[in-house]
C-alpha positions as CSV (number, residue, x, y, z in Angstrom):
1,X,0.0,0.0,0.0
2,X,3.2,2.2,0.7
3,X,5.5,3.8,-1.2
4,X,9.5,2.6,-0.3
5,X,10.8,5.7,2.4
6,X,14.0,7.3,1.5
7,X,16.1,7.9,4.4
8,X,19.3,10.4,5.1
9,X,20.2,14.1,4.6
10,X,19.1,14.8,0.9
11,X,15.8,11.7,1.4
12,X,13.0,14.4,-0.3
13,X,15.1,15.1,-2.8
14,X,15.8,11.9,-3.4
15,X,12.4,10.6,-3.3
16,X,11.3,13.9,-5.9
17,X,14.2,12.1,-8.2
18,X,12.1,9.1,-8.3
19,X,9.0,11.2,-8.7
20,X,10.0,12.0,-12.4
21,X,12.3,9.3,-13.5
22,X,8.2,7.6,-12.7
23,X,6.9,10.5,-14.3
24,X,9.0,9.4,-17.3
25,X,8.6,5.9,-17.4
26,X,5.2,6.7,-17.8
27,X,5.5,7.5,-21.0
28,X,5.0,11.0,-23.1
29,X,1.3,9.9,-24.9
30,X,-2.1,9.4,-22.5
31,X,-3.7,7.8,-25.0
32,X,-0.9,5.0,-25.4
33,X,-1.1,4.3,-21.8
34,X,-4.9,4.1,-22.2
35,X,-4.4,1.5,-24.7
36,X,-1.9,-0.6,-22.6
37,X,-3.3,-0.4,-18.9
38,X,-6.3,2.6,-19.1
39,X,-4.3,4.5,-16.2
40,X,-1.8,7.4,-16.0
41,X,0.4,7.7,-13.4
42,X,0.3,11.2,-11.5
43,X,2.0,12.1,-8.6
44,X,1.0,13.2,-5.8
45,X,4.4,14.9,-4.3
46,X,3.0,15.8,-1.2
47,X,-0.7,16.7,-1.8
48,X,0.6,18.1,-5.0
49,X,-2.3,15.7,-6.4
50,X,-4.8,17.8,-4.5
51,X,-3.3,20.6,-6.3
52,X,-3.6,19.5,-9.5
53,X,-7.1,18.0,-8.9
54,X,-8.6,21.3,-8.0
55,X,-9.5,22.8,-5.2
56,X,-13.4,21.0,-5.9
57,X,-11.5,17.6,-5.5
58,X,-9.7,18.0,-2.5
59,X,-12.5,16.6,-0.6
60,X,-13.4,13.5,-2.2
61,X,-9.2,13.1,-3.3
62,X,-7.3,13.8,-0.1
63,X,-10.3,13.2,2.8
64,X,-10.8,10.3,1.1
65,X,-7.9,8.6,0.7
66,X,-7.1,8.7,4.3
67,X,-3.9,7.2,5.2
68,X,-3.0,6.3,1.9
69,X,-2.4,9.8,1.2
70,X,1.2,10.0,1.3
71,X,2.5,13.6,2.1
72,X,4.6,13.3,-0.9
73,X,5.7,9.7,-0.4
74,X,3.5,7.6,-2.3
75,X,2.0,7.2,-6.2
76,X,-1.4,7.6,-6.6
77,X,-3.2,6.1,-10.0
78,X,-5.4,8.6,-11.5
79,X,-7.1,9.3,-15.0
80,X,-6.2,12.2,-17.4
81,X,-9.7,12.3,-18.5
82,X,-11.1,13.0,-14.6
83,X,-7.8,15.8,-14.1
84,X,-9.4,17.3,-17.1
85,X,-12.8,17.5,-16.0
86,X,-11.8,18.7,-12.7
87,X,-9.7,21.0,-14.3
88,X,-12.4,22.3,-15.7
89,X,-14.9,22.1,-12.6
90,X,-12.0,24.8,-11.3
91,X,-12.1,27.7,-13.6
92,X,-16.1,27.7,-13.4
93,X,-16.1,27.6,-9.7
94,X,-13.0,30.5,-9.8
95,X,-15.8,32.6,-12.1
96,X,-19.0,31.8,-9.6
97,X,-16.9,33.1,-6.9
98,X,-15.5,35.8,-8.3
99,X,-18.7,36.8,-10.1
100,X,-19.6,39.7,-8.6
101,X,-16.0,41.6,-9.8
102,X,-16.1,42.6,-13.2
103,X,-13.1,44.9,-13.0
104,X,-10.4,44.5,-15.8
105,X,-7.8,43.7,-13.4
106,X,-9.8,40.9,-12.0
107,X,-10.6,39.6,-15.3
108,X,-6.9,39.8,-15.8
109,X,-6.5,37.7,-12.7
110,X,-8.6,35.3,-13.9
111,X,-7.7,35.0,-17.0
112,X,-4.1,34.3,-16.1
113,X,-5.0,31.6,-13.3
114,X,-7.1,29.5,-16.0
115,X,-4.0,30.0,-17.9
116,X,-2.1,28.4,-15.0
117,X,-4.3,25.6,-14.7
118,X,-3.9,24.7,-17.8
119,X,-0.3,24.8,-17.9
120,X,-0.1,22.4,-14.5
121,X,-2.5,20.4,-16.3
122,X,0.6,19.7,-18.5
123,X,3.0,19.3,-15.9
124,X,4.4,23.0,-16.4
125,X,5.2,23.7,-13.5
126,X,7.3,26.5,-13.8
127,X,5.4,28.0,-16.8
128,X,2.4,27.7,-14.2
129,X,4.3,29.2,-11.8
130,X,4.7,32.0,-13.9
131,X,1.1,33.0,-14.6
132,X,0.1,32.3,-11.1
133,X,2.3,34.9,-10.1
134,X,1.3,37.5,-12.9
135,X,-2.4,36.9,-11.7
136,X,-1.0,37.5,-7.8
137,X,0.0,41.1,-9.3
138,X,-3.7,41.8,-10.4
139,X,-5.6,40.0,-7.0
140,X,-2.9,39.0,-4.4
141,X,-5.5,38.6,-1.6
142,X,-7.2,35.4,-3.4
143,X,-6.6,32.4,-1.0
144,X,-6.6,29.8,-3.9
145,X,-4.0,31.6,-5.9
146,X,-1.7,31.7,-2.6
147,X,-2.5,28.3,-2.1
148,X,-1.6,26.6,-5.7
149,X,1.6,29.5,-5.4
150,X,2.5,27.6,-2.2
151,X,1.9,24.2,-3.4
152,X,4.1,24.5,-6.4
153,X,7.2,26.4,-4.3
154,X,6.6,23.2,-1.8
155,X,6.1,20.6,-4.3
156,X,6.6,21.3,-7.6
157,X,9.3,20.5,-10.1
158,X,12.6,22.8,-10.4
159,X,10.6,25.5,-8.6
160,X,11.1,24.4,-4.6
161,X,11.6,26.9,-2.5
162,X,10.6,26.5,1.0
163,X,10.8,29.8,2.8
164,X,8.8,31.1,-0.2
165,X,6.1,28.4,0.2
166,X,5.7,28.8,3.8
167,X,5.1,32.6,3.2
168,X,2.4,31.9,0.4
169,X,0.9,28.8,2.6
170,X,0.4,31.0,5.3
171,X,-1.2,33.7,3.6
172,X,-3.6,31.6,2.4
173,X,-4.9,29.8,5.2
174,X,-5.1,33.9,6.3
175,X,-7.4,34.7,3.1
176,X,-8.7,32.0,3.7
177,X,-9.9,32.7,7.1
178,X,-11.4,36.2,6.1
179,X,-14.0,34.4,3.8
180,X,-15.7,32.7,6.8
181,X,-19.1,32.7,6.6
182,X,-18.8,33.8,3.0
183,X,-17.9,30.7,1.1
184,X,-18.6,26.9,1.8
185,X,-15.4,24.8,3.3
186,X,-13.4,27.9,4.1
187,X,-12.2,26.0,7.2
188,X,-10.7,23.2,4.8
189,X,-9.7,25.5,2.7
190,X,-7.3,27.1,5.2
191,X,-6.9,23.9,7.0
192,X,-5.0,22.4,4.0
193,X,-3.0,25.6,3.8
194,X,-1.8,25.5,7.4
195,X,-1.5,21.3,6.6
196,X,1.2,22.3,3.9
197,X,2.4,25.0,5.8
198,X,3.4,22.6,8.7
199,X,4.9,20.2,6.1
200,X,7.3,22.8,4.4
201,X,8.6,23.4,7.9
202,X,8.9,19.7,8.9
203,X,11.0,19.7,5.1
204,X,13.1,22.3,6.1
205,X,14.2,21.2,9.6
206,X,14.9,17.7,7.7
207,X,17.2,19.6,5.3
208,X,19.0,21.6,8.4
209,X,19.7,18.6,9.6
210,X,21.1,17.1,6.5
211,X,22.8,20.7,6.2
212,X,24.6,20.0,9.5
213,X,22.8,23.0,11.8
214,X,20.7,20.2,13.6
215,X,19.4,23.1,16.3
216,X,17.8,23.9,14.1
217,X,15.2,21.6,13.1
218,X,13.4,21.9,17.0
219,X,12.4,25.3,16.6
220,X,11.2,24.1,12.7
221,X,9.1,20.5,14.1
222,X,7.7,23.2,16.9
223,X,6.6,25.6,14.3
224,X,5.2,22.8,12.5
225,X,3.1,21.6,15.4
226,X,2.0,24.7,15.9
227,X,0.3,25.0,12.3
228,X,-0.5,21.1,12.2
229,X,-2.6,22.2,15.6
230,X,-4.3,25.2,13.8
231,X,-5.2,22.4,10.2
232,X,-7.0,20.1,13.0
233,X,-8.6,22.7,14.4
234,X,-10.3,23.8,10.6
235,X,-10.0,20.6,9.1
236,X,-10.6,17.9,11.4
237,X,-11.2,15.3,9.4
238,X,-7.6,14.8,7.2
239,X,-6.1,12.3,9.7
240,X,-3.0,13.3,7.9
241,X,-2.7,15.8,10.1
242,X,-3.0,13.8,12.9
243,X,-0.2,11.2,11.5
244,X,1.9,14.1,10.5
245,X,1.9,15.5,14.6
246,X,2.9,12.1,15.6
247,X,5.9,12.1,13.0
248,X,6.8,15.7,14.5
249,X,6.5,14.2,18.0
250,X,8.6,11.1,17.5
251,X,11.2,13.2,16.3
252,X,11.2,15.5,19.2
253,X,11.0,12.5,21.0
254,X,7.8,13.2,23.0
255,X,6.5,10.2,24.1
256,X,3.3,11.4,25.1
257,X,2.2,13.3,22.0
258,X,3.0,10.3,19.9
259,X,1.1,8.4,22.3
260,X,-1.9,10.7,22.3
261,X,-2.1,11.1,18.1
262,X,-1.8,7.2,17.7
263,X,-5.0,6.6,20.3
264,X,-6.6,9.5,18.4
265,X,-5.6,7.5,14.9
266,X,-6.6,4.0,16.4
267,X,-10.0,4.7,16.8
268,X,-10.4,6.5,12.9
269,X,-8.1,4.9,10.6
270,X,-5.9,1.6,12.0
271,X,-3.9,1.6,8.2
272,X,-1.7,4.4,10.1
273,X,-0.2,1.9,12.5
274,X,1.2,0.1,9.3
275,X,2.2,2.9,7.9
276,X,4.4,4.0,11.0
277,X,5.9,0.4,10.6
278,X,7.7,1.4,7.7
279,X,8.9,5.0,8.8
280,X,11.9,5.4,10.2
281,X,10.9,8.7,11.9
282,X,9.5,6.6,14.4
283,X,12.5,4.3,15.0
284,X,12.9,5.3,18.6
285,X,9.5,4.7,19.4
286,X,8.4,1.8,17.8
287,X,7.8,0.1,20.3
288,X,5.4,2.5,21.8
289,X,3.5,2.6,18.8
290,X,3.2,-0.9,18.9
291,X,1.8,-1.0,22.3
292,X,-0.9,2.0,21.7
293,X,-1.5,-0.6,18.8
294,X,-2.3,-3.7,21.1
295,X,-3.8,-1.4,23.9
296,X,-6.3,0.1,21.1
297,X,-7.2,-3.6,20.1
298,X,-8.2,-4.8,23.9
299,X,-9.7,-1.1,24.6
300,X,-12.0,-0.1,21.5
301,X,-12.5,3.4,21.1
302,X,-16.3,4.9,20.7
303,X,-15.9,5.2,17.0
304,X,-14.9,1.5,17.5
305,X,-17.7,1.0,19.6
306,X,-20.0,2.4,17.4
307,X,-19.4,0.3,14.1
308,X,-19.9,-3.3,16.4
309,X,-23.4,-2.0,17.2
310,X,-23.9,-0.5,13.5
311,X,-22.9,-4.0,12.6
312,X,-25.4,-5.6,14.4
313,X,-27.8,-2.9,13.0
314,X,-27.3,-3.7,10.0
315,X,-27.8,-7.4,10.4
316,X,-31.1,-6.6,11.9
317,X,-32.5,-4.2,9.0
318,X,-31.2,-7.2,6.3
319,X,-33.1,-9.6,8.3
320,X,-36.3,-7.0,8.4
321,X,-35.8,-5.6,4.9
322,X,-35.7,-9.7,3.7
323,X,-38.9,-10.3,5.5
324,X,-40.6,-7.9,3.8
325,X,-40.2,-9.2,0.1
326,X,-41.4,-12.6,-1.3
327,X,-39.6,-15.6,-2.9
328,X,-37.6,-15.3,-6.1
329,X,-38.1,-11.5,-5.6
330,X,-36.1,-9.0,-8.2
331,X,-35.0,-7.0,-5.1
332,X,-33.2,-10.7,-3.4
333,X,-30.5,-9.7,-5.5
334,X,-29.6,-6.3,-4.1
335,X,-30.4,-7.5,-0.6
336,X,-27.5,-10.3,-1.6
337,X,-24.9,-7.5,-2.5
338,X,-25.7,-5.4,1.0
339,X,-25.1,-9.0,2.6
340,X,-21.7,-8.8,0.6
341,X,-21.1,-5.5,1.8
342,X,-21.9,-5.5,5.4
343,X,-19.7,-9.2,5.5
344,X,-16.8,-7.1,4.0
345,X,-16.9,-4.2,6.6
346,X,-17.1,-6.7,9.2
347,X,-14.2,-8.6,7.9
348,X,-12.2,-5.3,7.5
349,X,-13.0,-4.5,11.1
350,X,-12.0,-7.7,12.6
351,X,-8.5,-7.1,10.9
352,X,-7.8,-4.6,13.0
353,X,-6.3,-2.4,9.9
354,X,-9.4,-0.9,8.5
355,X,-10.1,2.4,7.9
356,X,-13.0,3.0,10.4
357,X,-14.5,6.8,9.6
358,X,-15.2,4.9,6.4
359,X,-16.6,1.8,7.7
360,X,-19.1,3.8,9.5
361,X,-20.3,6.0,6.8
362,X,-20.2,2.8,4.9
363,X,-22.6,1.6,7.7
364,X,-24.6,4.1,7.9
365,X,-25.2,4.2,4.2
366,X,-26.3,0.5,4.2
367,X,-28.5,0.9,7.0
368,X,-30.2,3.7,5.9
369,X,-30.6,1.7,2.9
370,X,-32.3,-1.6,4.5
371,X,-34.3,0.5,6.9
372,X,-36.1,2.4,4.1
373,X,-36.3,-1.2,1.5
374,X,-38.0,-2.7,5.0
375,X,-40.0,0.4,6.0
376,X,-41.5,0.3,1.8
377,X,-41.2,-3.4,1.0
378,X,-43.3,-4.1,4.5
379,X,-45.6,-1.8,3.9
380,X,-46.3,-2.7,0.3
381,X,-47.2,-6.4,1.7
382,X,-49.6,-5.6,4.4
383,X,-51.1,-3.2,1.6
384,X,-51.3,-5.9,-0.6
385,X,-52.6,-8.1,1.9
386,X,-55.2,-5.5,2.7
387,X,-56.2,-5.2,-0.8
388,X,-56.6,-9.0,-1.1
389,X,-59.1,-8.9,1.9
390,X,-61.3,-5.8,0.6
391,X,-61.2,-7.7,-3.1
392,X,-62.7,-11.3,-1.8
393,X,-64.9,-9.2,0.4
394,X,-66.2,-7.5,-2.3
395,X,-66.6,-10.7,-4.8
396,X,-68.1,-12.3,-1.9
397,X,-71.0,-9.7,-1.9
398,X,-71.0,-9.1,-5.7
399,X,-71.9,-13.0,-6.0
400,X,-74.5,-13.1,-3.1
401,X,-76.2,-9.9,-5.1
402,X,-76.2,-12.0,-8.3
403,X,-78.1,-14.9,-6.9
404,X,-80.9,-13.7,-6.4
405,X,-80.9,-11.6,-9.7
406,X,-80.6,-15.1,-11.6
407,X,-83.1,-17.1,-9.0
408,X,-85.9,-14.5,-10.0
409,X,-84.5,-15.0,-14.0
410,X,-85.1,-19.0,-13.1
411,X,-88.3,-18.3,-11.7
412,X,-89.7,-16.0,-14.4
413,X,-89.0,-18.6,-17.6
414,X,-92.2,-20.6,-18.1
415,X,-92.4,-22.2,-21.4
416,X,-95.9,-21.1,-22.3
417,X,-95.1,-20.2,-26.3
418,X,-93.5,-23.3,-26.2
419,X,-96.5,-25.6,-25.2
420,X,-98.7,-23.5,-27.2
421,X,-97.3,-24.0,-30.5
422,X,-97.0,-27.5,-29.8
423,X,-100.4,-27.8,-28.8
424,X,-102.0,-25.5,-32.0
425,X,-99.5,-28.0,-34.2
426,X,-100.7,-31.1,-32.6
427,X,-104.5,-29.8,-32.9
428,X,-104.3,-29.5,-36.6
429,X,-101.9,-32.2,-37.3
430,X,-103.1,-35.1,-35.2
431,X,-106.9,-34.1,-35.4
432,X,-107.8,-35.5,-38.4
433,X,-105.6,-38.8,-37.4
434,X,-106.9,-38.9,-34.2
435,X,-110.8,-38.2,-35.4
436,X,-109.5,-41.4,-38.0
437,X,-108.8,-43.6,-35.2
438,X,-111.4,-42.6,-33.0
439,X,-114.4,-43.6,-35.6
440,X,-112.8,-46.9,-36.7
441,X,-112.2,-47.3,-32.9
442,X,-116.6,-46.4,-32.2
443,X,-117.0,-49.1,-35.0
444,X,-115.2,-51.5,-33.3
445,X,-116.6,-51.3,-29.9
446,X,-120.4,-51.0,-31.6
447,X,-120.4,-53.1,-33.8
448,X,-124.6,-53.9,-33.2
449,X,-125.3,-50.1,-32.8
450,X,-128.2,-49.4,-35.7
451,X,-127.1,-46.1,-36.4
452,X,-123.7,-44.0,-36.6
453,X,-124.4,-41.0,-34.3
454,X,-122.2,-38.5,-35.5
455,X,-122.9,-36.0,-32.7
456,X,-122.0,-38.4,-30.1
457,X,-118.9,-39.4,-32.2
458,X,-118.0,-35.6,-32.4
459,X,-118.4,-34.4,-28.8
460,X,-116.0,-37.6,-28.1
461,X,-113.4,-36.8,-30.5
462,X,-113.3,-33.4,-29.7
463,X,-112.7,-34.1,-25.7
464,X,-109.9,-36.6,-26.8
465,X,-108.6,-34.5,-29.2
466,X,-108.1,-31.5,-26.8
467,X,-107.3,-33.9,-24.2
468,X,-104.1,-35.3,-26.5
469,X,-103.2,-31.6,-27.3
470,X,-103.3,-30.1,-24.0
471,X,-101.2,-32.5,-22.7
472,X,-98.5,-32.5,-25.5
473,X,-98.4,-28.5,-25.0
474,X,-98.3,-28.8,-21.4
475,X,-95.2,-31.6,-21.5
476,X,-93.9,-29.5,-24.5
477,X,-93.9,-26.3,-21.8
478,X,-92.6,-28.4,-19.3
479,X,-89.6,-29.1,-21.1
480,X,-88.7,-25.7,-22.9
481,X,-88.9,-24.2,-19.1
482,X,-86.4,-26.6,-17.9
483,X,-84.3,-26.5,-21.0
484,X,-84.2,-22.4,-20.5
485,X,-83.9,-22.9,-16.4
486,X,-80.6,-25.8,-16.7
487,X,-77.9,-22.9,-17.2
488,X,-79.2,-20.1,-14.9
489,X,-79.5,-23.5,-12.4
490,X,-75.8,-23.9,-13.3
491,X,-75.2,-20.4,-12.6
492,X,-76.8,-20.3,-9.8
493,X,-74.7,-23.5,-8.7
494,X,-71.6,-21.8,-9.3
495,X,-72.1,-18.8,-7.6
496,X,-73.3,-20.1,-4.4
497,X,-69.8,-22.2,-4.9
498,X,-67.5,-19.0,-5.2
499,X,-69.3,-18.0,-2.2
500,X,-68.4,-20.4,0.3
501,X,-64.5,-20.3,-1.6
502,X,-64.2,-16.7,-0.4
503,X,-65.4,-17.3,2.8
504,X,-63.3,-20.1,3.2
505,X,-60.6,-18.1,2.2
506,X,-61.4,-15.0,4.6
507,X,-59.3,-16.6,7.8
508,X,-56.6,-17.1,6.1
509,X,-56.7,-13.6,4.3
510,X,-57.4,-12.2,7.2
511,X,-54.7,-14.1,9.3
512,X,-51.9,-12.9,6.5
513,X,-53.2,-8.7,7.0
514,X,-53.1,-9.7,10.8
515,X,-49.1,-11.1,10.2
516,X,-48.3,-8.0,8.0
517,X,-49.7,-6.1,10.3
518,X,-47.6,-7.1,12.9
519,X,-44.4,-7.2,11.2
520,X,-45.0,-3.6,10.3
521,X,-45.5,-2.7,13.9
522,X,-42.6,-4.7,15.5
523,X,-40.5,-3.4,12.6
524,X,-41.6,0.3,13.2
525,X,-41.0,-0.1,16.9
526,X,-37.5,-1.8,16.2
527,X,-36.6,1.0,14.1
528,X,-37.7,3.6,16.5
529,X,-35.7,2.4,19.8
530,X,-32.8,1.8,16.6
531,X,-30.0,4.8,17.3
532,X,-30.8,7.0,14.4
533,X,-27.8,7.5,11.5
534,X,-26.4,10.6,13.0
535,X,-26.5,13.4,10.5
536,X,-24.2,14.1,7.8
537,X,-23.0,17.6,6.3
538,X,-24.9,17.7,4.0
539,X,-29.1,16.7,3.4
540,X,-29.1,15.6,0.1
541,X,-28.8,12.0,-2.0
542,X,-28.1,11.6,-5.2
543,X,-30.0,8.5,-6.9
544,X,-28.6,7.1,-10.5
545,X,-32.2,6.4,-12.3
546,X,-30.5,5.4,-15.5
547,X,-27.8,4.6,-16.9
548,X,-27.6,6.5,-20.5
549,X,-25.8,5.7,-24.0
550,X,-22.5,4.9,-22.5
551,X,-21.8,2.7,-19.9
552,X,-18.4,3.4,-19.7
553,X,-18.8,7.1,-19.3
554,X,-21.2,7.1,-16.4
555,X,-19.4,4.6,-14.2
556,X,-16.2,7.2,-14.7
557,X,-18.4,9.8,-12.9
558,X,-19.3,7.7,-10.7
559,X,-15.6,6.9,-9.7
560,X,-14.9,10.2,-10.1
561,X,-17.5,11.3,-7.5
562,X,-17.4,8.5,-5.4
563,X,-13.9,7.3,-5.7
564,X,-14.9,3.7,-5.7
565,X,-13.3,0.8,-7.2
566,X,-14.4,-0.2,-11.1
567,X,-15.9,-3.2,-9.9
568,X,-18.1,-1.4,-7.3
569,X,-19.1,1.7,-9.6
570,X,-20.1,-1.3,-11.8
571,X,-22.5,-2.7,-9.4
572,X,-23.8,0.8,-9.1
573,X,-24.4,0.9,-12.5
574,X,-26.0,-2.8,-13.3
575,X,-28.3,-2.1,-9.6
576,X,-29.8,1.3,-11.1
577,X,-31.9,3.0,-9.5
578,X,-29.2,3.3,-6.8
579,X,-27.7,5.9,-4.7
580,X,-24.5,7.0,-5.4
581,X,-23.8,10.0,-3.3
582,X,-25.5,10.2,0.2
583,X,-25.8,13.2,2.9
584,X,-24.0,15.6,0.8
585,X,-24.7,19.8,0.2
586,X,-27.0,20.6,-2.3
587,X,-24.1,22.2,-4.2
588,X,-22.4,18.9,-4.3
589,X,-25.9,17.1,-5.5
590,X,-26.3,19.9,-7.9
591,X,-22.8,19.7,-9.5
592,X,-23.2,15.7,-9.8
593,X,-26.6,15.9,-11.6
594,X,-24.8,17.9,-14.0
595,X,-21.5,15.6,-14.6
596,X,-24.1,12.5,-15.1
597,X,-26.1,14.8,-17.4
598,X,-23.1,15.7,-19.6
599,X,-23.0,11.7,-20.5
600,X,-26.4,11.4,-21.4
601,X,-27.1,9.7,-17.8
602,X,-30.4,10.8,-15.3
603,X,-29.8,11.0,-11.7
604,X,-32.1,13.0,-9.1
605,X,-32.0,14.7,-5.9
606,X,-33.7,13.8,-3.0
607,X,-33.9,15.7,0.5
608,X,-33.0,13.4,3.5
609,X,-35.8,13.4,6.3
610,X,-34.7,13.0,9.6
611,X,-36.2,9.9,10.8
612,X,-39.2,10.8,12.9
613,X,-39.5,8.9,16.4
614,X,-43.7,8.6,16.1
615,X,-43.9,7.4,12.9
């Protein structure tokens, strides 16, 4: 993780040397190296990467990187293409604060820093150096100029000068200072100037001591405590500060303030304890550090604290937020990859070498995260279980108002047109057959009779004849009213059946509301009596919502805003809608909309809600 030390009289120098025989071996094209590897290696020369990335990308560069930041001692792997477009994110945020001059000299001024941008931009230093200084003629009390002006005299190429560096560092963090209140970050702002400050002091005394005039570097490691002291105060966060008091201690051979900024380290960022192991600056203490190192372990810090009961936290919302979705549900998937996660930070923290500040925002993020999927995926089921209930409820009545509607349509069919015709067809088809039969029938039975009474025969025939007929119309309308009742009967049937389906399903639709129900209760209560994710700096979130034309483009934002590995800016990218950027200002959600614009992506902003205890 660390860059090799170099060690002796002339060691920076030695270690610049190294810097651009790197620089070098790099190679002289960007887009050859994109072609072989897809990275450029910059140099960071002692935060001069935080130069070159812009004032804008201090905080997400050198906050960050924590203890991997290096003071000047270690290479950092960046991309050309993201220095440009910070590059650029610099000389519009130079005009938005400077918009309300419109004087020709400050035009001048800014004119000739873009122009100095630009030229470190191509690793000119001294050409940079030139124009910074021309624009210092036309504005000298502008706290960036003073700072880039120190950062190249500090740590730029061919242009050290350390006295000179000190005097611009320091009038920065002064500018600085006098824009409180006025500008966001103006503590950081002069926090990183006193930071550098304090290192072009802790240079100096190395080189007086290299030079032979050892006495001198006390009164140059107490000048640079003094300024590191002033950085914490501003800029609390940059545990470089921290690390860089306990190299200034260890030198000066105070036990106790080595003692005090490794417990102070221990409970933020444990990678510094590995990085003291290969700095010879702390050769006569080593062993103390090791023992602040084994004390820390046994005696956990609050930070420390903290992330074991996050950890459990978090374990709880996956367990709630799991609950709350079915089977074979699209969302198992992402619930998978926070299982990934939260495993990881767990397994970082158990190594005692992790960077903690960023396992708890990591933490927090997560369980933020599961809280809200539980809160909406819980909610969604007893909803749905609702929704089931009211539905049979109201089939259940729907089909009990139908059958009565199709018992009175059974009821009304009678078959009377039916039995008619069939009775008017059998009159005058079968009465002259059955007036036939009848009279060879009166022959039969009378055979003696003298006479053939024809009235007699007549009345007969007739009453048999409308006896036959009535009774084929009657059967007839007998059987049309059945034919036309059978499927209403059916009907009927079938209704009454879907009936007593949806009240045999009522218990157990009402026992699943009655579950969901509960869930959502014992959920909401575990939440409430949860410790809340403390708040951030900022309210905002920024959710990805899609992707746009070019993959490849939109996960470089995403590193670039996020600084995350490709692999998870990838998972970022394939779990859309996802939230890339969490409890940030709205300046910072603003200016991220507008780099995932640029490549055809979408994102939104959302405003964070405090989470409310009655809910």
């Amino acid at each position: 993780m660390f860059r090799t030390y170099y060690y002796g009289p002339r060691k920076w120098d030695n270690y610049l040397l190294d810097i651009d025989e790197d620089i070098r071996n790099a190679g002289d094209s960007a887009q050859a190296l994109r072609r072989e590897s897809g990275d450029l290696h910059a140099s960071v020369r002692g935060g001069f990467e935080g130069l070159r990335a812009g004032m804008d990308g201090l905080q997400s560069g050198i906050e960050n990187l924590g203890a991997e930041f290096q003071l000047g001692f270690s290479l950092l792997a960046d991309r050309m293409d993201r220095q440009i477009s910070i590059m650029a994110d610099i000389a519009r945020k130079l005009d938005g604060i400077s918009a309300a001059l419109d004087t020709p000299l400050d035009k001048q001024a800014r004119e000739l820093f873009r122009i100095g941008v630009d030229r470190l931009r191509d690793g000119l230093d001294d050409r940079a150096l030139e124009a910074f200084l021309r624009s210092e003629e036309k504005n000298d009390v502008d706290f960036a100029l003073q700072l880039y002006i120190g950062k190249i005299y500090l740590y730029g190429k061919g242009t050290r000068d350390l006295r000179k560096a000190t005097e611009h560092l320091l009038m920065a963090a002064r500018y600085a200072e006098a824009k409180r209140g006025r500008i966001d970050d103006w503590n950081r702002y002069a926090g990183e100037a006193y930071f550098h400050a304090a290192v072009a002091a802790y240079v100096e005394g190395d080189r007086a001591l290299g030079d032979g005039s050892p006495n001198d570097r006390g009164p140059l490691l107490k000048m640079a405590l003094g300024l590191l002291g002033k950085a914490r105060s501003l800029w609390p966060k940059f545990l470089e500060i921290a690390y860089t008091e306990a190299k200034c201690f260890a030198l000066l051979e105070s036990r106790e303030g080595v003692k005090e900024c490794f417990e102070f380290l221990a409970d933020r960022d444990r990678r510094y304890f590995l990085k003291a192991a290969e700095d010879r600056d702390f050769d006569n203490l080593r062993n103390l550090v090791k023992e602040v190192e084994h004390e820390t372990i046994g005696k956990p810090g609050p930070l420390s604290q903290q992330i074991v009961k996050k950890l459990k936290v978090a374990a709880e919302a996956l367990m709630w937020a799991r609950r709350g979705i079915a089977e074979g549900d699209q969302d198992s998937a992402r619930l998978d990859a926070a299982e990934e996660k939260i495993a990881a930070i767990k397994k970082e923290y158990e190594s005692h070498n992790g960077d903690l500040v960023g396992m708890d925002l990591k933490l927090d993020t997560e369980i933020d995260s599961l809280q809200r999927k539980a809160n909406v995926s819980l909610a969604a089921r007893l909803h749905c279980a609702q929704d089931k209930m009211a539905k049979n409820t109201q089939r259940e009545q729907y089909l009990q108002s139908q059958i009565p509607l199709k018992t009175s349509q059974v009821n009304s069919q009678s078959g009377l047109k039916m039995g008619c015709g069939i009775a008017a067809l059998s009159y005058f088809i079968l009465g002259p057959v059955i007036l036939m039969l009848l009279g060879a029938l009166w022959r039969s039975l009378l055979p003696n009779s003298q006479s053939f009474n024809s009235q007699n025969f007549l009345g007969v025939g007739a009453l048999v004849l409308i006896s036959v007929t009535v009774t084929l119309g009657v059967v007839a309308a007998g059987l049309s009213r059945a034919k036309k009742q059978a499927p209403l009967r059916t009907t009927i049937a079938d209704l009454e059946a879907e009936v007593a389906q949806c009240g045999r399903d009522e218990p157990a639709l009402a026992q699943e509301v009655a579950r969901s129900s509960t869930e959502l209760r014992e959920f909401t209560a575990w939440r409430d009596v949860t410790p809340a994710v403390p708040p951030r700096p900022g309210d905002r979130k920024v959710t990805l919502s899609s992707v746009g034309p070019n993959i490849i483009n939109t996960i470089k934002v995403i590193r670039e805003l996020t600084g995350l590995e490709l692999k998870e800016a990838k998972d970022l990218v394939d779990g859309v809608p996802s939230t890339v950027l969490w409890a940030v200002s709205p300046a910072t959600a603003e200016e991220a909309v507008s780099k995932f614009r640029a490549v055809g992506a979408t994102a939104s902003i959302e405003q964070m809600q405090s989470r409310s205890r009655t809910s």
